[in-house]
C-alpha positions in Angstrom: 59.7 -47.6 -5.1 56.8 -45.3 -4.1 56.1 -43.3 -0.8 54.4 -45.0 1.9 51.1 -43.4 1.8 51.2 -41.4 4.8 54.1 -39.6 3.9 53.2 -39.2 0.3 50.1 -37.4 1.1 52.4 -35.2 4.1 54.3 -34.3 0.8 51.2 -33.4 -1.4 49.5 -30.9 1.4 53.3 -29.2 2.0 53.1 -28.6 -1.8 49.6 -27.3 -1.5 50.5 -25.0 1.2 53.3 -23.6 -0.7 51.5 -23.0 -3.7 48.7 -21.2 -1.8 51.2 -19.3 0.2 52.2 -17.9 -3.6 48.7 -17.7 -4.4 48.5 -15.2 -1.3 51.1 -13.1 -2.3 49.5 -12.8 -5.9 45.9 -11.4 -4.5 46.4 -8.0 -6.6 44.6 -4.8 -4.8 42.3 -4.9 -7.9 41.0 -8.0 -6.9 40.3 -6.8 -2.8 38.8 -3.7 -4.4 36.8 -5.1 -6.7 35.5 -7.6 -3.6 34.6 -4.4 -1.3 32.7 -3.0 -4.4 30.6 -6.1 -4.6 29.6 -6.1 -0.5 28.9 -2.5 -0.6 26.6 -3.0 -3.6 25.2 -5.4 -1.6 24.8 -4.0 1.9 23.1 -0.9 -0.5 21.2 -3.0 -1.8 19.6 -4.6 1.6 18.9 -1.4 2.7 17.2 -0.4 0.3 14.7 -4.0 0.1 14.6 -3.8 4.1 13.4 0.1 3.3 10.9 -1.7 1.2 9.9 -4.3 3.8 9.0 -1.8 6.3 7.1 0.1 4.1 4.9 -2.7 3.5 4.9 -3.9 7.1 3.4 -0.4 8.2 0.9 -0.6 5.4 -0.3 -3.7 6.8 -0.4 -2.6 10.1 -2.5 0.7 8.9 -5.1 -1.6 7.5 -5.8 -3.4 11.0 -8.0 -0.5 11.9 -9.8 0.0 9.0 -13.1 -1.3 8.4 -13.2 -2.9 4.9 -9.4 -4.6 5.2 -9.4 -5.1 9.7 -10.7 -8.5 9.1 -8.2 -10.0 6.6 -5.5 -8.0 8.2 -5.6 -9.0 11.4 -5.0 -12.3 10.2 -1.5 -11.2 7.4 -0.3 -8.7 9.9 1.0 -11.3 12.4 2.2 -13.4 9.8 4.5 -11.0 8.0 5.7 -10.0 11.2 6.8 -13.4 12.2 8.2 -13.3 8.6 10.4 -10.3 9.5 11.3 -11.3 13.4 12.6 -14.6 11.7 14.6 -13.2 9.2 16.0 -10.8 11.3 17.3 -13.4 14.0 19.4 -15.1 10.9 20.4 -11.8 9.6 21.8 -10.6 12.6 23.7 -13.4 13.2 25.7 -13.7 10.2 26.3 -9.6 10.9 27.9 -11.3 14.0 30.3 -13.4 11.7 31.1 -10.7 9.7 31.7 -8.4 13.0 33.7 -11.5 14.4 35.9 -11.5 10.6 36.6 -8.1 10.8 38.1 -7.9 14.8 40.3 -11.1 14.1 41.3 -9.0 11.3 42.3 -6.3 13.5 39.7 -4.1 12.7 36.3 -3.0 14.5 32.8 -3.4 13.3 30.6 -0.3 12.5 34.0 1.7 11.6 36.0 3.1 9.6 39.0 1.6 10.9 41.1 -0.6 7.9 41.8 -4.2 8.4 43.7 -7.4 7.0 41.8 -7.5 3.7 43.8 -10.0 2.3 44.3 -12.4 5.2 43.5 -16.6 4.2 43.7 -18.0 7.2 41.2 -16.1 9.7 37.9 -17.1 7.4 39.5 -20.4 6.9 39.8 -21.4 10.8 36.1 -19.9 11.5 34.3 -21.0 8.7 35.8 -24.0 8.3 37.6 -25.5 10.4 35.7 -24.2 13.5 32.1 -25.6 12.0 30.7 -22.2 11.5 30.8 -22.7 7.8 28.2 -26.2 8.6 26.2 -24.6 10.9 25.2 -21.1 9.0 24.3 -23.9 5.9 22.2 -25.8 8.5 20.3 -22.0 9.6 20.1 -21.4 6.1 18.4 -24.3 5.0 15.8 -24.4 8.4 15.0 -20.6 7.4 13.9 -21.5 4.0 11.3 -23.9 5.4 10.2 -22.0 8.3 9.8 -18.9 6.5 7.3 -20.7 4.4 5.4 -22.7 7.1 4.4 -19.6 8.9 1.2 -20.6 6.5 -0.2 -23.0 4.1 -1.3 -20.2 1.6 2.4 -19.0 1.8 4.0 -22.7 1.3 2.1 -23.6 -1.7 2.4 -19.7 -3.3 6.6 -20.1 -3.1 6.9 -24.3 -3.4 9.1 -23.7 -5.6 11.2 -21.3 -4.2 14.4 -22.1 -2.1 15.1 -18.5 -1.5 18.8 -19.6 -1.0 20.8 -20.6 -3.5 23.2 -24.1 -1.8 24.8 -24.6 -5.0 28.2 -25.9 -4.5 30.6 -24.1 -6.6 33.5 -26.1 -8.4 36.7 -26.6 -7.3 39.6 -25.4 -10.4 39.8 -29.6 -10.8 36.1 -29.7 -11.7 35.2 -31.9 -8.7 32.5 -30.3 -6.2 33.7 -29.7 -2.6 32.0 -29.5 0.3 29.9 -26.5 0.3 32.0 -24.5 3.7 34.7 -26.1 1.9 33.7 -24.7 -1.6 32.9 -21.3 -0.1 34.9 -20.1 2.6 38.2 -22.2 2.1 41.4 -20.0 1.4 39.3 -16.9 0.8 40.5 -13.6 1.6 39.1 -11.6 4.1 37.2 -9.1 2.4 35.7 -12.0 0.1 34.4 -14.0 2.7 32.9 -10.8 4.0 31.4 -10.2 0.8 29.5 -14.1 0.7 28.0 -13.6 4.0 26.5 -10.2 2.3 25.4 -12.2 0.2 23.1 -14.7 2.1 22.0 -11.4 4.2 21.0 -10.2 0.2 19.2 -13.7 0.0 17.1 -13.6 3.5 16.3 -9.5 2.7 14.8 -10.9 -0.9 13.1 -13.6 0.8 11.4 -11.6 3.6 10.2 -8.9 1.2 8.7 -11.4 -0.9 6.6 -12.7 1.8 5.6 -9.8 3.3 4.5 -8.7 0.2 2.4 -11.6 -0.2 0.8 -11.4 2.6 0.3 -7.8 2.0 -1.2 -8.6 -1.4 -3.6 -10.9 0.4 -4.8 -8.2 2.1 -4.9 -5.5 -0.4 -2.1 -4.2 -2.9 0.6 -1.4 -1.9 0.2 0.4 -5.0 -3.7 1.3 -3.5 -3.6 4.9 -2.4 -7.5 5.0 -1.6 -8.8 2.1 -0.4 -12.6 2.8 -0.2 -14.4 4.8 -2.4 -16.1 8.1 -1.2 -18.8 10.2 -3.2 -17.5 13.8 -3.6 -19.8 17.1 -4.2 -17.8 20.3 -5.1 -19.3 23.7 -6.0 -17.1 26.9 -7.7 -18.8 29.3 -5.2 -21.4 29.7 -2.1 -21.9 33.3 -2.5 -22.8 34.4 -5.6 -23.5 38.2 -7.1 -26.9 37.8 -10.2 -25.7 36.7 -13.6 -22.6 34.9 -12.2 -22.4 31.0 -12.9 -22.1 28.0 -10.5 -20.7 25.0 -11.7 -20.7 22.0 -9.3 -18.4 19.1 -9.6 -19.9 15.2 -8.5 -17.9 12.4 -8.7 -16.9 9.2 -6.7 -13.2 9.6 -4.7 -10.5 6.6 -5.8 -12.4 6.8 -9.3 -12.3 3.8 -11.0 -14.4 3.4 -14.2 -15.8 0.3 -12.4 -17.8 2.0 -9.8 -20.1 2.9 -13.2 -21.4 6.1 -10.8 -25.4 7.3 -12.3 -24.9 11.4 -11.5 -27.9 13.5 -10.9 -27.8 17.5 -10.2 -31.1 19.0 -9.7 -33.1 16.5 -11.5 -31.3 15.7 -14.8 -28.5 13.1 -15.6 -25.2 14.3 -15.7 -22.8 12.5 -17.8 -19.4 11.9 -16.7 -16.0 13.8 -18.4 -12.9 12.4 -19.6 -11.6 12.7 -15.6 -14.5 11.0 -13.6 -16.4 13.8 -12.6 -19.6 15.2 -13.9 -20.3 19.0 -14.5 -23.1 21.1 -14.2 -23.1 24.8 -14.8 -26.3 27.1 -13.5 -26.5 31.0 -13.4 -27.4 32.6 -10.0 -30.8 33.6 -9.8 -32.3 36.0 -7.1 -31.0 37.4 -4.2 -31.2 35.0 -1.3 -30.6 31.4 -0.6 -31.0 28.3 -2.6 -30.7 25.1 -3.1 -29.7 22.4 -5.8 -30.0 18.4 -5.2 -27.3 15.7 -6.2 -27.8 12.4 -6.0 -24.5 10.1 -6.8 -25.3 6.1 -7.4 -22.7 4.3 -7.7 -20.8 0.2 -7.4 -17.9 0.3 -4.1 -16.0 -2.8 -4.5 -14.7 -2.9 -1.6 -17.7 -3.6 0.2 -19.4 -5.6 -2.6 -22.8 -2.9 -2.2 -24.3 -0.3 -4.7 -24.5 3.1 -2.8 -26.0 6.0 -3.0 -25.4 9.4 -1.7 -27.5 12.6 -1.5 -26.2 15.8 -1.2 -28.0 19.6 -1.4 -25.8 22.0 -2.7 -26.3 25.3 -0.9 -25.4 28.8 -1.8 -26.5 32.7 -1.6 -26.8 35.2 -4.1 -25.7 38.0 -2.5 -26.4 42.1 -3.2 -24.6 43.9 -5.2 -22.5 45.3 -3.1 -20.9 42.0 -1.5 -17.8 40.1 -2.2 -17.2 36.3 -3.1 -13.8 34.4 -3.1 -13.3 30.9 -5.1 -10.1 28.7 -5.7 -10.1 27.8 -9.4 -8.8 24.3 -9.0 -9.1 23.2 -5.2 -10.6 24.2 -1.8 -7.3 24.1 -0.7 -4.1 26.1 -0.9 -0.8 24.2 -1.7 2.3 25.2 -0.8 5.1 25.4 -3.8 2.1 26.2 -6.3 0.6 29.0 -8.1 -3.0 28.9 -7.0 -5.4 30.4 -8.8 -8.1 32.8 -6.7 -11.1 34.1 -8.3 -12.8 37.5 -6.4 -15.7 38.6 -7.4 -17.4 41.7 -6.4 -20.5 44.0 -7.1 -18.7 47.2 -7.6 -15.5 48.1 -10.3 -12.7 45.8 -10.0 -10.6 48.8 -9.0 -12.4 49.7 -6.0 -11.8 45.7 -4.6 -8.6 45.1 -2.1 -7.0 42.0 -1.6 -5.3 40.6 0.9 -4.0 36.9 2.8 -3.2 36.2 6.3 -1.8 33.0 7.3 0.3 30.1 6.0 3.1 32.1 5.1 1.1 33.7 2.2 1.5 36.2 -0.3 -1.5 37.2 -3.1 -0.9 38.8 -6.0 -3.3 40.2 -9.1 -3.2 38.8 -12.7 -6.0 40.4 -14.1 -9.4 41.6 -13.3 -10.7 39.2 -10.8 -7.8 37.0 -10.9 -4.9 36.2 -8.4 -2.3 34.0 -7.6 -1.9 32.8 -4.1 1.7 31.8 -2.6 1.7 29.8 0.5 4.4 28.4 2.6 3.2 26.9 5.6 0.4 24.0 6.7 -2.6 25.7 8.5 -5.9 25.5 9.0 -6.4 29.1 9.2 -5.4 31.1 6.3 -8.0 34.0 5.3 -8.2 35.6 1.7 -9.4 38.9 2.9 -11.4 41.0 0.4 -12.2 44.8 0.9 -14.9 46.9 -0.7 -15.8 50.5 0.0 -14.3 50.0 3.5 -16.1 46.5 4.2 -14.1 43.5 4.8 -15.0 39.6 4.1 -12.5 37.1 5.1 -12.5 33.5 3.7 -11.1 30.8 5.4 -8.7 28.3 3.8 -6.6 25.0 4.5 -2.9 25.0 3.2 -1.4 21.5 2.6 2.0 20.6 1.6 1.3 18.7 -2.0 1.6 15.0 -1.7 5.2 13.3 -2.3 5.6 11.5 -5.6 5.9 8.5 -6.5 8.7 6.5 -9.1 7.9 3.5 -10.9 9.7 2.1 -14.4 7.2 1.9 -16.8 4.6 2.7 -14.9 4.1 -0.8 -12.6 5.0 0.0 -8.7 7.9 -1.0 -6.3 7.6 -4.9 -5.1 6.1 -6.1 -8.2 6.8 -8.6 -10.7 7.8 -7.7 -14.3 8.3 -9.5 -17.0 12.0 -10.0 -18.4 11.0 -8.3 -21.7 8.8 -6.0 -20.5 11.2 -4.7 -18.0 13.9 -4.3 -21.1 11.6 -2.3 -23.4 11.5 0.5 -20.6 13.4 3.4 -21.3 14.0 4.4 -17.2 12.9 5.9 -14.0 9.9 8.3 -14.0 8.1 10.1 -11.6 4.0 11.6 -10.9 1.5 11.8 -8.5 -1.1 9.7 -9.0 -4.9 10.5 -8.4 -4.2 13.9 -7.3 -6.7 16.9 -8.7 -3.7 19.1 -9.9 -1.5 18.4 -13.1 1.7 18.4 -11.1 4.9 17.4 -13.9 7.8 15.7 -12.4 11.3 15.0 -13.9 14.0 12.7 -13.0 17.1 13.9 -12.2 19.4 11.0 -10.7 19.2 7.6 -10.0 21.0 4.4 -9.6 20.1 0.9 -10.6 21.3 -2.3 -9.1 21.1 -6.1 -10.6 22.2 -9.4 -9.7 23.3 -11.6 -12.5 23.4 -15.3 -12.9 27.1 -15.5 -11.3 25.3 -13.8 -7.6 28.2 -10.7 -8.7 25.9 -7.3 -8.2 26.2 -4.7 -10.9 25.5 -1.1 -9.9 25.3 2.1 -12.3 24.4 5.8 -11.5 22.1 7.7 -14.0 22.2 11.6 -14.7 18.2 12.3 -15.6 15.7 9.8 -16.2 16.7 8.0 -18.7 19.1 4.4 -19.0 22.8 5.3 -18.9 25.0 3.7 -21.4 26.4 1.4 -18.1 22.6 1.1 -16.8 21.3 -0.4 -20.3 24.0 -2.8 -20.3 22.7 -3.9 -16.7 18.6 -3.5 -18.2 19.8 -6.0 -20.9 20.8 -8.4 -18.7 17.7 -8.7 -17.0 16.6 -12.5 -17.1 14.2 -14.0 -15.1 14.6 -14.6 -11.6 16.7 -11.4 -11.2 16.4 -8.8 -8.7 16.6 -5.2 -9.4 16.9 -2.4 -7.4 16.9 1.4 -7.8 17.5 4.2 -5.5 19.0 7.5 -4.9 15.8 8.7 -6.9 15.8 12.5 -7.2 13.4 14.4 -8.8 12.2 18.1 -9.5 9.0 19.2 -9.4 7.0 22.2 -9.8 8.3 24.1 -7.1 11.9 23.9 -8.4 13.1 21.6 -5.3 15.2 18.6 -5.8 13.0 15.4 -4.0 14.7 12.4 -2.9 12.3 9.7 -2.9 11.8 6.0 -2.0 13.9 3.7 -4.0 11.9 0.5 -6.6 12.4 -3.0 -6.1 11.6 -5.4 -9.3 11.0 -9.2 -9.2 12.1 -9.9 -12.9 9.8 -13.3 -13.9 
């Protein structure tokens, strides 16, 4: 004779109860430690894409005010911002979950004080049995569609995007549960933690995507000029007889597209191998003079062909005068040896030189030849040079050279990369791009950061710039629809200083 049914199934959950009381006892520390990994991987991880995300969002911003982009960027701006104020209201409150976990655990949010890690029953009774579990599905699913009606152009550019991943695990029977049920039933603690990191992980992605987007309908990040500017340099505007003037011509944010026609005093100038045309004259007679460029060239940014005349002026001085010239920039940079030419109408031994400002220091190479030392931004550093008693003083700017910039393989953070293309790289690297001086950087340290197709995060550190043994592993993994992350980029640079610079995030397609 069988159980009446009610009892019988009374029976079944005490059994069930028991067994997951044993199952309690059995969570080994490896398992809770290899949970807190995971959700520190992932809380790195959206700090890094959120780093990202602001970077873009200011980017946009900047382009509201200027001319060529204030147009299309008035209209993105607000649109990535509502991106970001609606991902953050979601965000936040699963962080209140999470907080809320960890004080019924006896712990305290934002601390390092220890809690119930192991604990089944406190995620249990909030999650599920409470509703929360429903709701925060319900949240999850509105934010996927309002994150994508902010705008038509948006909706049909991600269609076929969810963003979150509502895939209902399986139970150990095979059978699919409810998903509260599936995810936050009989979990420990610091898993169920660990889950809500994960659908923070899932609105971060999300939010940099479209932000990104509408960033890229403005104009891409990797763009460090956006316009294009004609630029006139000359070696020298004092000159002593016999010396040569070279000027330099060229068109700033070069791009072989603007196809720029040069002119210097009459005559074509053909263009060298970096974008700039040369023309070398010797200085005639004392007095002043004058030489004519006229740049021609395509801005696409504005759609035009422009044209821009310039009239190169300089003196030929007496004899007895002094002239100062950089060798590779009008500019002194601080943490490089810059090259100062002097030149003067009497013997190199009767010429003193001397600096004053920006922390500087000069010091003689050879006849004519000095290296200049700076250490601090000014406008007002003089290069004074002394001859039979008389003093000239040139005035220079000292800059601070321009922070690099990593990518992998060459392509920039927030872009898409191709599985295999992203597997034939070899790691992290490091330049300056579009700058005048051949600045070499080396990586020294980095980590990379993947999710695979389980939504576990793998993490590995790297000692220089190439893959680690652990990091390849990662790289090899690398399928399409993954998400990779690296930061904790460090690299040296000419000056011998360690940089830390912004972290990479890839979109692997």
């Amino acid at each position: 004779m069988s159980l009446p049914k009610e009892p019988r199934q009374k029976m079944i959950n005490i059994m069930y109860l028991v067994l997951t009381a044993l199952l309690a006892l059995n969570v080994s520390s490896e398992i809770l430690n290899a949970f807190k990994t995971v959700n520190r991987s992932l809380e790195n991880t959206n700090t890094t894409v959120n780093a990202s995300t602001q970077q873009i969002l200011k980017s946009l911003d900047s382009k509201r005010t200027e001319p060529q982009t204030m147009e299309r960027a008035t209209k993105w701006f607000p649109k990535a911002q509502q991106a970001a104020d609606i991902s953050k209201k979601l965000f936040d409150y699963i962080e209140g979950l999470k907080g809320k976990i960890i004080t019924l655990a006896g712990g305290a949010p934002g601390t390092d004080k220890s809690f119930k890690e192991d604990n089944l029953d406190i995620v249990t009774k909030m999650m599920v049995k409470e509703g929360e579990g429903k709701k925060l599905k319900g949240m999850l699913e509105q934010y996927s569609k309002d994150i994508k009606a902010i705008d038509p152009e948006l909706d049909s550019a991600f269609k076929n995007e969810s963003f979150v991943d509502f895939t209902n695990p399986p139970g150990r029977d095979g059978k699919t549960k409810e998903w509260d049920y599936a995810y936050f039933h009989m979990v420990p603690t610091v898993a169920g933690l660990t889950i809500l990191s994960k659908f923070q992980n899932d609105i971060k992605t999300a939010e940099n995507k479209i932000v990104a987007e509408c960033h890229k309908k403005v104009g891409e990040v990797k763009v460090i000029f956006d316009s294009y500017s004609a630029i006139v340099g000359q070696s020298s505007k004092y000159l002593m007889p016999g010396q040569e003037l070279e000027i330099t011509a060229g068109v700033g944010a070069y791009s072989k597209t603007a196809q720029p026609s040069i002119s210097i005093n009459g005559s074509g100038v053909s263009l060298g191998a970096e974008g700039f045309a040369s023309y070398k004259t010797q200085a005639g007679g004392v007095g002043n003079h004058s030489i004519p460029v006229r740049i021609a060239y395509f801005n696409q940014v504005t759609g035009q062909q422009e044209t821009k005349e310039v009239n190169i002026e300089y003196t030929v001085g007496s004899p007895s005068g002094a002239s100062v010239a950089l060798e590779e920039m009008n500019v002194l940079y601080i943490g490089w040896p810059n090259k100062v030419r002097v030149a003067a109408g009497t013997g190199d031994e009767k010429v003193q030189v001397s600096i004053v400002g920006g922390g500087g220091s000069i010091q003689k190479t050879g006849a004519g030849s000095y290296i200049a030392s700076v250490t601090t931004p000014t406008n007002d550093c003089k290069i004074n040079v002394t001859v039979d008693g008389k003093t000239s003083s040139f005035n220079y700017r000292v800059r601070t050279i321009p922070q690099p910039v990593a990518s992998v393989g060459g392509v920039p953070s927030n872009e898409n990369m191709g599985a295999g293309q992203f597997r034939a790289q070899q790691g992290v690297s490091a330049a300056i791009k579009d700058f005048p001086l051949d600045l070499k950087y080396t990586v020294t340290q980095f980590t990379i950061t993947m999710d695979d197709e389980n939504g576990d995060i793998k993490e590995a550190a790297c000692t220089g710039n190439t893959w680690s043994p652990a990091a390849l592993a990662i790289v090899r993994g690398a399928t399409p629809g993954r998400m990779v992350t690296i930061d904790n980029i460090r690299a040296t640079g000419p000056d011998g200083k360690n940089n830390k610079i912004p972290g990479l995030v890839y979109y692997i397609k």
